[in-house]
SERO-4910 file (N, C-alpha, C, O; in steps of 0.05 Angstrom, whole numbers):
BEGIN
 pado doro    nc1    nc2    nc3   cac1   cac2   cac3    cc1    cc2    cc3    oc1    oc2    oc3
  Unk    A    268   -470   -148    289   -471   -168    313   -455   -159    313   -435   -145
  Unk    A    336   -467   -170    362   -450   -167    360   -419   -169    374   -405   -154
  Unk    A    342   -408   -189    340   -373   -202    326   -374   -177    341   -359   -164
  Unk    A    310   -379   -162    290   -364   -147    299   -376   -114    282   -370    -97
  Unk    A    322   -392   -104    323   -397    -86    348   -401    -82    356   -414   -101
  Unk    A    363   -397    -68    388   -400    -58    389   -435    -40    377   -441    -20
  Unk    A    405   -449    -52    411   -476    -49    415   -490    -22    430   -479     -6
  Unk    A    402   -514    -13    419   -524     18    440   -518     15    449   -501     30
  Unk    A    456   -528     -1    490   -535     -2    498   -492      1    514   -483     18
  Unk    A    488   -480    -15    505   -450     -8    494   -450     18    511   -459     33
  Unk    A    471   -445     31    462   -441     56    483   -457     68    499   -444     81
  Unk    A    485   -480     67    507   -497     89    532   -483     92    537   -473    114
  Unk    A    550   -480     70    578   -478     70    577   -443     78    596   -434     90
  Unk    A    554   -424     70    555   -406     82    553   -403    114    564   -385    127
  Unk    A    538   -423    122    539   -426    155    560   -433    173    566   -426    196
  Unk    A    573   -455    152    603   -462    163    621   -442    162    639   -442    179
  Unk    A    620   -423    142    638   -406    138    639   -387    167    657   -385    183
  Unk    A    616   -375    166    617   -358    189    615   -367    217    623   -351    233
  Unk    A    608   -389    224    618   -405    252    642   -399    251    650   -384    268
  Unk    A    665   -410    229    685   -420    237    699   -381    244    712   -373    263
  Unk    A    689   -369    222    698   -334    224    702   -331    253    723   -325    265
  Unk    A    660   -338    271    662   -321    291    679   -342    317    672   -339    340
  Unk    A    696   -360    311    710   -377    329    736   -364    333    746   -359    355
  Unk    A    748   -358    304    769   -346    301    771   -323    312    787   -321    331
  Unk    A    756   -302    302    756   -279    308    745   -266    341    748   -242    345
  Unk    A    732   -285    361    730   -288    383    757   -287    399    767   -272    416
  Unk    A    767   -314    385    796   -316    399    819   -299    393    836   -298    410
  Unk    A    821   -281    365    842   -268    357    825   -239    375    842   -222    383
  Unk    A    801   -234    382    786   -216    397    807   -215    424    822   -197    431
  Unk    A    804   -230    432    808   -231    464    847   -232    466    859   -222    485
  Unk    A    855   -241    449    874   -245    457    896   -224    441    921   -223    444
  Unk    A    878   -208    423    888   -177    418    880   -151    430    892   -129    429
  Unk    A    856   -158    443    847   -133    456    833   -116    441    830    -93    448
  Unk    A    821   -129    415    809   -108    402    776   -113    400    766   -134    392
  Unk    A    761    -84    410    742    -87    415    727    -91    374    708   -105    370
  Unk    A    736    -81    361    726    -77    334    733   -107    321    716   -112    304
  Unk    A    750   -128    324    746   -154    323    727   -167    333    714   -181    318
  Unk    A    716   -164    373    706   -174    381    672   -169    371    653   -185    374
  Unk    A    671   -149    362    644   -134    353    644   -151    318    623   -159    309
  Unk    A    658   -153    310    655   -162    284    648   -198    285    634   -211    270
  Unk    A    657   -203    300    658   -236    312    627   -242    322    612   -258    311
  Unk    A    623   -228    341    590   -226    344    570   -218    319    547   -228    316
  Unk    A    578   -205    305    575   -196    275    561   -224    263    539   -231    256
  Unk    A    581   -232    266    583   -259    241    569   -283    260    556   -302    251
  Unk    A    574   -279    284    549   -299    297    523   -288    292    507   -302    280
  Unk    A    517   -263    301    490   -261    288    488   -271    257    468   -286    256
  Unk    A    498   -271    235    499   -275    206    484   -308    210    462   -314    200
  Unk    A    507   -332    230    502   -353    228    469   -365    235    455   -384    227
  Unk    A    466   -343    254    434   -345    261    413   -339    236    396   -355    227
  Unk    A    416   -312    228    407   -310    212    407   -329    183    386   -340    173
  Unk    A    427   -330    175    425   -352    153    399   -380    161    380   -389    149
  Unk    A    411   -388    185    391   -407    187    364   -406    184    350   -423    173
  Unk    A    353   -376    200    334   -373    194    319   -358    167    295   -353    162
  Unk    A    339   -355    152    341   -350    125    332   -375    105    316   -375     86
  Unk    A    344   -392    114    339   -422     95    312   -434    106    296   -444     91
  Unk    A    306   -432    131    279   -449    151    259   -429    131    245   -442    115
  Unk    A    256   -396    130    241   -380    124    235   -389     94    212   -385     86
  Unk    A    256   -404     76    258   -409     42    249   -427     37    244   -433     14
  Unk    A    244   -443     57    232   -466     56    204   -474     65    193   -494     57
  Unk    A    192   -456     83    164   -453     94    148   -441     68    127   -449     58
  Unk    A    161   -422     62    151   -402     34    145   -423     15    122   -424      7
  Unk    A    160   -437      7    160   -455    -20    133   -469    -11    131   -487    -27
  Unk    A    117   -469      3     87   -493     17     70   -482     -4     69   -460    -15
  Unk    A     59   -501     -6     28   -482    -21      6   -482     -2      7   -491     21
  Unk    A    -16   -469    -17    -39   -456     -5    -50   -478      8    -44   -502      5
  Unk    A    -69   -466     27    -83   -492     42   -111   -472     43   -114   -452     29
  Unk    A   -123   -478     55   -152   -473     60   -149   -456     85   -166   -440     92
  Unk    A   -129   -460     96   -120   -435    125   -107   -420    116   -105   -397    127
  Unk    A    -90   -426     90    -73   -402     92    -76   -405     53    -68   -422     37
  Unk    A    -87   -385     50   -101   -386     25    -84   -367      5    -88   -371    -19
  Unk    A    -68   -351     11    -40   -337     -4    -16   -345      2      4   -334     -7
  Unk    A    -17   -369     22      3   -400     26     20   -373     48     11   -355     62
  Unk    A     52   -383     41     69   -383     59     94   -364     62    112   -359     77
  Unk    A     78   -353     29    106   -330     29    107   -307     42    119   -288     32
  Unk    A     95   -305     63    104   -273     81    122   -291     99    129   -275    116
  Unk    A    133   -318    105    144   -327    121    171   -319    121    186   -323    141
  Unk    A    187   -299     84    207   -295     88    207   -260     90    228   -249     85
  Unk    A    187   -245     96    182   -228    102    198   -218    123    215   -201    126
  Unk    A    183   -241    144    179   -240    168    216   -248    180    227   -240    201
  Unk    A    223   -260    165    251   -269    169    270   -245    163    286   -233    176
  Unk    A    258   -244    131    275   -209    136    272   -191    158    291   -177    165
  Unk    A    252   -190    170    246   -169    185    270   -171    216    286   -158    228
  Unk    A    255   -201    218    277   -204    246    305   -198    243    318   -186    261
  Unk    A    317   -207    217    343   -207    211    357   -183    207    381   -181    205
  Unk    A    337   -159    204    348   -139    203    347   -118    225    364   -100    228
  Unk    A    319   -126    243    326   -123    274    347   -125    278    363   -106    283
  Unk    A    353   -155    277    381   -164    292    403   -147    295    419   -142    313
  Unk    A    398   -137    264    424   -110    258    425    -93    271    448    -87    278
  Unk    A    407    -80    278    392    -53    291    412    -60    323    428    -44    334
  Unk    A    407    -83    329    398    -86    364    435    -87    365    448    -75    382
  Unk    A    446   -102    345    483   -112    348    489    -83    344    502    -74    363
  Unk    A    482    -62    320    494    -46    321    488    -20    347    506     -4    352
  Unk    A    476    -19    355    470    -12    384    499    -24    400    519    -11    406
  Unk    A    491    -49    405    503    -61    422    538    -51    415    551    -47    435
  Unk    A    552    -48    390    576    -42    385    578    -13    399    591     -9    420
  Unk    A    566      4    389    563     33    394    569     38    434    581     56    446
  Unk    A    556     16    443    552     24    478    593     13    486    611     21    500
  Unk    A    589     -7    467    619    -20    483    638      1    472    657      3    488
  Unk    A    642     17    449    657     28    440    662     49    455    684     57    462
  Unk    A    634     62    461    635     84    478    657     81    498    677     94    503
  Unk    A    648     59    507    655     43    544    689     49    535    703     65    547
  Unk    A    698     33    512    729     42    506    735     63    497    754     72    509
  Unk    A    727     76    481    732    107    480    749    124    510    768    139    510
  Unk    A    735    115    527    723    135    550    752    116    561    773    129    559
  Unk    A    755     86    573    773     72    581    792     57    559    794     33    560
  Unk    A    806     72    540    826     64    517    847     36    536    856     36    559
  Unk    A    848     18    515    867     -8    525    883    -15    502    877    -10    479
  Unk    A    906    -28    509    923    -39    496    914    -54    471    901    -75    476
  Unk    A    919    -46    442    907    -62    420    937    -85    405    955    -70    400
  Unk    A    942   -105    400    958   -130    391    941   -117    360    918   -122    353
  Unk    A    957   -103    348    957    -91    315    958   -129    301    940   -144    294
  Unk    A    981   -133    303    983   -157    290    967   -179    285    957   -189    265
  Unk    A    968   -186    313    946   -205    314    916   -203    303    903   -222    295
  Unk    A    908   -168    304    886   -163    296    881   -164    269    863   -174    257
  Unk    A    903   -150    258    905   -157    220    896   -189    211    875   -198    201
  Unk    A    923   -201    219    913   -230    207    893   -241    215    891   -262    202
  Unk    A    874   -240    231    850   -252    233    823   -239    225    801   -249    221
  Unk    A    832   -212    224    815   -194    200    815   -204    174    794   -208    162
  Unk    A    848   -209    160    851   -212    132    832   -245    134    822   -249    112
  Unk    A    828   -262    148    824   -285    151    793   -274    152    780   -282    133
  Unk    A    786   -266    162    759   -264    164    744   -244    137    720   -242    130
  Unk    A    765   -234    127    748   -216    110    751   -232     85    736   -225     67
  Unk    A    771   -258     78    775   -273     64    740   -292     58    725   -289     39
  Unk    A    738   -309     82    713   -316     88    691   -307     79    675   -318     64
  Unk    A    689   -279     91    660   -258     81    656   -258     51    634   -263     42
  Unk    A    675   -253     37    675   -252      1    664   -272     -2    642   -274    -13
  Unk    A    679   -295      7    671   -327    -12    642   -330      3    632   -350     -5
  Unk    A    626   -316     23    602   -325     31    586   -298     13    568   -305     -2
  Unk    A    590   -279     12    577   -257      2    577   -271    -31    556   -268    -42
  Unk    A    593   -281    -41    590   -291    -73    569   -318    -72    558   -323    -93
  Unk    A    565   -336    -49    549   -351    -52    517   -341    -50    500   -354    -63
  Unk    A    509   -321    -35    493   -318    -24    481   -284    -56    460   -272    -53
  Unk    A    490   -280    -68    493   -254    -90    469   -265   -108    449   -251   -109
  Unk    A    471   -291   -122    448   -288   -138    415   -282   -120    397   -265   -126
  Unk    A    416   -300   -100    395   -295    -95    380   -268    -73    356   -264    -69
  Unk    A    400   -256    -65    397   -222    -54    386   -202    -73    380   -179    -66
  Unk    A    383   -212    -94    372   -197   -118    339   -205   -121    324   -188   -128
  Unk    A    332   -225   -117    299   -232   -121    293   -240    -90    274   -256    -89
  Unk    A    302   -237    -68    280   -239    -42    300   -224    -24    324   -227    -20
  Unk    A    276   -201    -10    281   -182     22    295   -203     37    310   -195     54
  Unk    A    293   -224     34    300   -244     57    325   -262     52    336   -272     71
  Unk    A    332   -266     34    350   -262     25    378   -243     29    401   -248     37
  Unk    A    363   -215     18    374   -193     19    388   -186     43    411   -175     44
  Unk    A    373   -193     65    373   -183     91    404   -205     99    424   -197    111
  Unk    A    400   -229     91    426   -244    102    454   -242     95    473   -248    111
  Unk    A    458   -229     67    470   -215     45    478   -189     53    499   -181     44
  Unk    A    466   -174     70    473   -151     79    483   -156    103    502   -142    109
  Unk    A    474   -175    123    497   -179    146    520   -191    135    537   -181    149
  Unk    A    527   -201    125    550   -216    104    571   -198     92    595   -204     95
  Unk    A    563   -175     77    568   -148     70    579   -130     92    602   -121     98
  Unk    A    561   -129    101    567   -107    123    594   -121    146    611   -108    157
  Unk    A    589   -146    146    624   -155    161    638   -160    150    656   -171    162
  Unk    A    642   -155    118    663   -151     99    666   -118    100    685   -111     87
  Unk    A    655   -104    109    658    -77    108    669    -75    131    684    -56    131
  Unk    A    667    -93    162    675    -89    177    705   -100    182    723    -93    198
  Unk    A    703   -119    163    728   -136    172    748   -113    158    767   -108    173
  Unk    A    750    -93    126    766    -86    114    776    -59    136    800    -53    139
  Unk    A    756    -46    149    761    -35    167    778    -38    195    787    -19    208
  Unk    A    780    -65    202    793    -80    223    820    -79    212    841    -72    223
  Unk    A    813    -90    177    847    -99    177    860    -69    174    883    -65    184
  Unk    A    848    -49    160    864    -27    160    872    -10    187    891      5    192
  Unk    A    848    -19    205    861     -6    237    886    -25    240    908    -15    244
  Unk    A    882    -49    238    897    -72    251    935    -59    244    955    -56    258
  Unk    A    930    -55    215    962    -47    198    972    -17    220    993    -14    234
  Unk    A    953     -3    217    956     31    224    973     27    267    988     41    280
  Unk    A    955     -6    273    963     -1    303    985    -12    299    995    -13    322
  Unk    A   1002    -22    282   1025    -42    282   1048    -20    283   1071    -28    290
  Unk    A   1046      6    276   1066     20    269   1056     48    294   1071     57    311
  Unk    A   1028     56    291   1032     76    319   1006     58    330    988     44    319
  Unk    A   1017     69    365    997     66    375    972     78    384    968     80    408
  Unk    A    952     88    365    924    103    368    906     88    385    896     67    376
  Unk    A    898     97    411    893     81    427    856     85    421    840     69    431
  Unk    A    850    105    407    822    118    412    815    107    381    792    115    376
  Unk    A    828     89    355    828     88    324    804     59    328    786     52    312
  Unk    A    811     45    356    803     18    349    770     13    354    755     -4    344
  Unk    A    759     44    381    740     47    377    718     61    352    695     53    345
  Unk    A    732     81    344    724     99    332    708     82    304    684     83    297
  Unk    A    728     69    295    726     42    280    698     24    278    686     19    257
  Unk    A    689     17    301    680      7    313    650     10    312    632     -6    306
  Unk    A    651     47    324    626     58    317    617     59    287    595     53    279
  Unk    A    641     70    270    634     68    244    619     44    219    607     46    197
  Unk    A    630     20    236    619     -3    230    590     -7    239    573    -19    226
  Unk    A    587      4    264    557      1    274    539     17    258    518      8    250
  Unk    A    548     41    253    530     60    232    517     50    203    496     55    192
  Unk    A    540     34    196    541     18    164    521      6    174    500     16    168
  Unk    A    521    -13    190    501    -31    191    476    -24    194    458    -31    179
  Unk    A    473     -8    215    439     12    218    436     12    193    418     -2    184
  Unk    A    457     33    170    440     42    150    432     26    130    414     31    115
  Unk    A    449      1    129    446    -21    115    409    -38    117    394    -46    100
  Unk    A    409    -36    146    386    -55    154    360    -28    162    338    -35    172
  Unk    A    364     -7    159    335     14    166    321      3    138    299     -7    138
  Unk    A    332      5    120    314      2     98    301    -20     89    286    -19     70
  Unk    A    307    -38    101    299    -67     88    275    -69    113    256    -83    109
  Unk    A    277    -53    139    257    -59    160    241    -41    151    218    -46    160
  Unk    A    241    -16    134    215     -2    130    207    -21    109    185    -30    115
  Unk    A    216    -32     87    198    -48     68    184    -68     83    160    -69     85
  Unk    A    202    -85     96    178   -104    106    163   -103    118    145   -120    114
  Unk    A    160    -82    141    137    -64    144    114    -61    131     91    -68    135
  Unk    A    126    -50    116    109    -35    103     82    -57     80     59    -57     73
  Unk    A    107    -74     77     82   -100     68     72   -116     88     50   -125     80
  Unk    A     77   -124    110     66   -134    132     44   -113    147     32   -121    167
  Unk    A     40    -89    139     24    -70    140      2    -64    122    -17    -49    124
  Unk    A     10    -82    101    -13    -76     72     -3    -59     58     -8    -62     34
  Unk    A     11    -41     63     11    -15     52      5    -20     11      4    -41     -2
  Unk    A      3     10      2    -11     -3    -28     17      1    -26     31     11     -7
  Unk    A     27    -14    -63     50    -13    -72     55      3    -93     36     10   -108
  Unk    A     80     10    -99     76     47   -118     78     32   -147     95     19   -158
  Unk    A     48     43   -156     43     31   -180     22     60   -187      4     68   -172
  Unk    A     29     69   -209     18     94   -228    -15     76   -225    -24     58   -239
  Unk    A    -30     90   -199    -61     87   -200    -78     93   -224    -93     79   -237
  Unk    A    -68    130   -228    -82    150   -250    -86    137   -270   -109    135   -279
  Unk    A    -65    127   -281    -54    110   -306    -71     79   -309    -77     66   -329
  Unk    A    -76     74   -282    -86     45   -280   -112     51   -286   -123     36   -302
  Unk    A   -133     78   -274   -153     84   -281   -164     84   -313   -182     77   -327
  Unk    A   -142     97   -313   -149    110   -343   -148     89   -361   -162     91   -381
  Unk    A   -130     61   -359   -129     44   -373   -156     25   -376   -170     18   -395
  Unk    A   -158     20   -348   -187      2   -343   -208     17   -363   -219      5   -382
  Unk    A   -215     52   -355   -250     66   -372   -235     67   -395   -249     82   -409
  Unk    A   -215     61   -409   -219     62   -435   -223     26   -454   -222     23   -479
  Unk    A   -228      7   -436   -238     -9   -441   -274     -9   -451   -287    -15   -431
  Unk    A   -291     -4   -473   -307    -10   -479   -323    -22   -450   -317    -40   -434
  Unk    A   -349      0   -451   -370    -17   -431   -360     -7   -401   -375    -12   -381
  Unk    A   -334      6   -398   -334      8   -369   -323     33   -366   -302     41   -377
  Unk    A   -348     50   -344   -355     75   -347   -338     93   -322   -338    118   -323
  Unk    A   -327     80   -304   -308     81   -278   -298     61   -264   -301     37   -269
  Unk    A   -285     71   -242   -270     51   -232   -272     56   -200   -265     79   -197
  Unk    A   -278     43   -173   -270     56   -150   -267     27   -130   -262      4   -138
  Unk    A   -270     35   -101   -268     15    -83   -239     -5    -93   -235    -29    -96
  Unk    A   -222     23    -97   -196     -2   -102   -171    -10    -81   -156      6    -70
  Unk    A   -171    -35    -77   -159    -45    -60   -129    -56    -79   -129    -66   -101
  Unk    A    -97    -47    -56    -78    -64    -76    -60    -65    -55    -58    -43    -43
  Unk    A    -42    -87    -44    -24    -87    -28     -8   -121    -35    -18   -140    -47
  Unk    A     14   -118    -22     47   -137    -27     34   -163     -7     25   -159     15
  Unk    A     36   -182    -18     37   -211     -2     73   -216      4     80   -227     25
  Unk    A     86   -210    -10    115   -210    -10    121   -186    -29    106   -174    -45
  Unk    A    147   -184    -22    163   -161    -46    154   -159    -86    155   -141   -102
  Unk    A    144   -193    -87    140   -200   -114    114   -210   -117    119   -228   -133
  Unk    A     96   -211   -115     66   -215   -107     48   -192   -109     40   -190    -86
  Unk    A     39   -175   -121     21   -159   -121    -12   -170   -121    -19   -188   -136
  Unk    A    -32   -155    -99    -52   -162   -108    -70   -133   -108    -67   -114    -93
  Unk    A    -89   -139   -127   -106   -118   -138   -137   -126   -135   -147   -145   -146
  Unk    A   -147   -113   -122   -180   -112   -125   -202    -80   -124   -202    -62   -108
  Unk    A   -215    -83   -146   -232    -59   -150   -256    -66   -160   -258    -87   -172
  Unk    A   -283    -46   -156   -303    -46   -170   -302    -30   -203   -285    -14   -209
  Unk    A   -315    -34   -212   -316    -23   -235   -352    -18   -246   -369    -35   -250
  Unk    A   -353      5   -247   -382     12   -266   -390      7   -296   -390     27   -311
  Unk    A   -396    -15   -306   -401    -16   -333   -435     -9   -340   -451     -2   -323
  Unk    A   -438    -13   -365   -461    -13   -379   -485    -29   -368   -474    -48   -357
  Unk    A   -507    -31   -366   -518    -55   -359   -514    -78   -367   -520    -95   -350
  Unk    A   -507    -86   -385   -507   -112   -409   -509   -139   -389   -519   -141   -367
  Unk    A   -496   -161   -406   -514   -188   -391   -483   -199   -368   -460   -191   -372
  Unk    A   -486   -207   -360   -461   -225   -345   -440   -234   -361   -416   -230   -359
  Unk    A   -455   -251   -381   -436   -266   -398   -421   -245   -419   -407   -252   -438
  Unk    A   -428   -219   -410   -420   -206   -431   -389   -189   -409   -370   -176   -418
  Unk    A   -392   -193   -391   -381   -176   -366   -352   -196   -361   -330   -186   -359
  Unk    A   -357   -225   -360   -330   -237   -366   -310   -235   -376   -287   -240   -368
  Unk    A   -321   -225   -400   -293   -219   -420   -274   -191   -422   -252   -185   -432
  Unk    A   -295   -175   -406   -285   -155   -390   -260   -151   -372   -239   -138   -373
  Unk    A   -274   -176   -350   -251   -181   -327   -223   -201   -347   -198   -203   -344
  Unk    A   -235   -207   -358   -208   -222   -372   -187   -197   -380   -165   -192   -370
  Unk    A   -203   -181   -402   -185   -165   -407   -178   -151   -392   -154   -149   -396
  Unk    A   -183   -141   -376   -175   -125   -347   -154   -145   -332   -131   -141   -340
  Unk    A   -156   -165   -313   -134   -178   -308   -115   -183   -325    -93   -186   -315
  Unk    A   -119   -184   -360    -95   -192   -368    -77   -160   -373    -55   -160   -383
  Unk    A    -85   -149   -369    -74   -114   -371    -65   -102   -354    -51    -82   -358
  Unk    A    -75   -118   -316    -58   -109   -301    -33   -125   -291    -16   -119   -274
  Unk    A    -37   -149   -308    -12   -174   -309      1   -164   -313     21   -160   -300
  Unk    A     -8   -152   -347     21   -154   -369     34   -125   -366     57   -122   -374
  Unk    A     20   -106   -356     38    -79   -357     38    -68   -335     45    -45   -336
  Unk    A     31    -78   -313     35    -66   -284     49    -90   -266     59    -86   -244
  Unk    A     50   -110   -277     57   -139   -271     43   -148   -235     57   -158   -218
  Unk    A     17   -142   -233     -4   -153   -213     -7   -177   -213    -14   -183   -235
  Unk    A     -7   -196   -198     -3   -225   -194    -34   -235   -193    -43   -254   -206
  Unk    A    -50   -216   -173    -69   -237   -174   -100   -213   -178   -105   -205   -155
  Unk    A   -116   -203   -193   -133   -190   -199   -165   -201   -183   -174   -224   -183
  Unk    A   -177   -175   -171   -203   -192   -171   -210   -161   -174   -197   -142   -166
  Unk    A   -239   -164   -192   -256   -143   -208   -287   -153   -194   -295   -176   -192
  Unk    A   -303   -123   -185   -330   -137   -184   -336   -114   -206   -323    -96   -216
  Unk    A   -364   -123   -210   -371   -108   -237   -396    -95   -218   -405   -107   -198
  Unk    A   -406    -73   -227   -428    -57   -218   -448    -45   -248   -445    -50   -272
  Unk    A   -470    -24   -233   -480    -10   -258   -471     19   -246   -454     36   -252
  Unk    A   -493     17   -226   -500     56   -215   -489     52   -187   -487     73   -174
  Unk    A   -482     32   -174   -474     36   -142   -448     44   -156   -440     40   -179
  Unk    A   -433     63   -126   -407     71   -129   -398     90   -149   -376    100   -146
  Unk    A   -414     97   -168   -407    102   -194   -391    135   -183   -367    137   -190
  Unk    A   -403    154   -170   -399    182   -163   -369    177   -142   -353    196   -140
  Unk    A   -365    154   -130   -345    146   -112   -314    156   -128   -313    153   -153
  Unk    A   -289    167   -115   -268    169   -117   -258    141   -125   -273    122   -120
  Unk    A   -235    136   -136   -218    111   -148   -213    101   -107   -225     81   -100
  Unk    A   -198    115    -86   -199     99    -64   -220    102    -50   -215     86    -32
  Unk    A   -244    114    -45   -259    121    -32   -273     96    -24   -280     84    -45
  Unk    A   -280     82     -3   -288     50      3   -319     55      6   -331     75     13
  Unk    A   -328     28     -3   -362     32      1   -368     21     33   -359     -1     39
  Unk    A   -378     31     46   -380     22     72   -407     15     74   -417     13     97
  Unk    A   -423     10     51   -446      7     56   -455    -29     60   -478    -36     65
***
């Protein structure tokens, strides 16, 4: 759906947008001398890559389950975030070494030239950053394409204000410095979206008030503890939960309505997607809430 996916048609015109950016800005690169154009131009080619693999990733996800892949397809935009924010990591590196390189060997910067194809490029970035906004809000993967998008609107406003400043003096050391500063944005932009996806492509549990979750489950009638609990992210929006639980002896059919109420409690107020409960009497019972039965 539109709320939960960002459209062929925005994916498209966002792809065209930034080709055409890093064509421009290639050639107003080279033929101004400015390394902080030419770094923003590569910018926005990485973006074009990414997007694509932004839309391929939105579209594998949407598959359903199969019998091989039984929580289906959504770590596929995980995994897309993840690369896409590498990407960031590795370009902003890559700005930082060339900047150096001019720092150290300062060259002639074309102010003018560099402005208008900044203002042209930072024109671009808005109308792609507004297509791409609803959906940076409900997927990492998403997010991640949205933030290269961003971040060369951050770069380009920075271009155009070097671009004005070289038109009147010539600061031969402004166009690097610039440069670096744009590479920094971006690191800090993309460290965080690579520790989350990590961190779910790791299992890691997800921060959800356990104590609270305990205490909710034993005050359910009939169930006397809680342990062997398992909980980690299939995606950003996917929680899954599994634990034993110690009840009373009573009969099976009496233990059903248990797990009902229990899954519907860690639906509705922890918002857990998918619940599995085993029920016990006396195993486990002395066991910690994480302590695993290895038996």
């Amino acid at each position: 759906m539109e709320s939960e996916n960002v459209s062929t048609a925005r994916f498209f015109w966002v792809t065209v947008l930034n080709v055409l950016i890093t064509v421009v800005e290639i050639l107003g690169g080279l033929l101004s001398g400015s390394l902080a154009l030419l770094s923003d131009a590569f910018h926005n080619l990485s973006d074009s890559a990414s997007i694509v693999i932004s839309y391929i990733a939105q579209r594998i996800a949407t598959k359903p389950e199969t019998p091989q892949r039984t929580f289906g397809y959504r770590r596929a935009e995980i995994l897309s975030a993840l690369l896409n924010a590498g990407l960031l990591i590795v370009i902003a590196l890559f700005i930082v070494i060339e900047a150096v390189k001019r720092f150290m060997h300062p060259d002639h910067v074309n102010g003018d030239i560099m402005t208008v194809v900044a203002v042209v490029g930072l024109l671009a970035n808005f109308i792609s950053a507004g297509l791409l906004h609803a959906g940076s809000r409900q997927s990492l993967n998403i997010k991640a394409t949205y933030l290269h998008i961003l971040a060369d609107g951050l770069s380009s406003i920075g271009v155009v204000i070097t671009g004005i400043i070289l038109i009147f003096w010539h600061v031969k050391w402004l166009d690097p410095v610039v440069s670096v500063l744009v590479a920094l944005y971006i690191a800090y932009e993309a460290l965080p979206i690579i520790q989350k996806t990590i961190n779910i492509l790791m299992q890691a549990a997800p921060d959800i008030d356990y104590d609270a979750i305990k205490k909710d489950i034993t005050s359910i009638p009939q169930v006397n503890s809680v342990h062997h609990v398992h909980a980690w992210l299939v995606d950003e929006h996917h929680t899954m939960f599994s634990a034993h639980i110690n009840c009373e002896d009573i009969k099976l059919s009496e233990v059903e309505p248990i797990y009902r109420q229990i899954s519907k409690l860690l639906q509705d107020k922890y918002h857990i997607s998918h619940v599995t409960i085993q029920a016990e009497c006396q195993r486990g019972i002395n066991e910690k809430m994480f302590d695993i039965d290895r038996d």
